[in-house]
C-alpha positions, 0 to 999 in steps of 0.5 A: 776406213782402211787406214783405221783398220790397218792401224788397228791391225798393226797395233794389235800385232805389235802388243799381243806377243809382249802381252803373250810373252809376259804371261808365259813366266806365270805359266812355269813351273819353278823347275822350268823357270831356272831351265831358262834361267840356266839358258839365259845366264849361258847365252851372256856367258857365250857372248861375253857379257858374263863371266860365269854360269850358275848350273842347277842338279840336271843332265846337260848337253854342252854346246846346247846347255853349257857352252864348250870351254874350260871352267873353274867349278865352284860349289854356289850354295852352302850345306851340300849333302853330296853329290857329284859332278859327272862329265861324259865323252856322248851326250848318247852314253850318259851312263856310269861306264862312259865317265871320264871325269867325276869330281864329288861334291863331299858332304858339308861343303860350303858356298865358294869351295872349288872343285877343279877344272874341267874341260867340256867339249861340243856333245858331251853330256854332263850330270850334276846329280845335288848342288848348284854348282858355278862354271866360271871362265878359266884364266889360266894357271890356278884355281 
């Protein structure tokens, strides 16, 4: 009877996290599930199984969010309405006084248009204020 129900037991322990894991999505809202999305596609980026990271409008902390490095930005869905892409040296400071690097998105962009390069450093804060926007890895010389 012991070994039945130590059975039992493992069983249970084993099933009930993917069953709990597998109804926590249904449970997200819209905006929660491109947050782990974002989370996801950075953790593939850091470990070098992607080559890119698709950014939603939100305020970030790079080295939580973003991983630090040198980006090519890109604007990845068409018929922005402006916007801006706003880099701060403290993820404390998110402020306008504290920006050292702002690149607008200008109104009417389409899909795959580039924006520059951008470098961010562990504990900056970034903003992206309209526009999904796509860091991809730098490579060198060019955009």
């Amino acid at each position: 009877m012991k070994k039945v129900t130590a059975l039992f037991l493992a069983i249970l322990m084993l099933t009930i996290p993917t069953a709990l894991a597998s109804g926590d999505l249904a449970g997200m809202t819209l905006e929660q599930l491109i947050q782990l999305r974002t989370q996801i596609e950075a953790e593939l980026l850091i470990r070098g199984e992607s080559e890119s990271l698709g950014v939603p409008p939100g305020r970030y902390i790079v080295g939580v969010d973003i991983p630090a490095g040198i980006y090519k930005v890109t604007v990845s869905n068409s018929s922005v309405v402006g916007g801006m892409l706003v880099v701060y040296p403290d993820k404390k400071k998110m402020d306008s006084q504290g920006a050292y690097n702002v690149m607008e998105l200008l109104s009417g962009m389409t899909g795959n248009e580039v924006l520059g390069k951008v470098e961010l450093n562990e504990g900056n804060g970034v903003w992206i204020s309209n526009g999904m926007l796509t860091f991809e890895m730098y490579k060198g010389i060019g955009l």
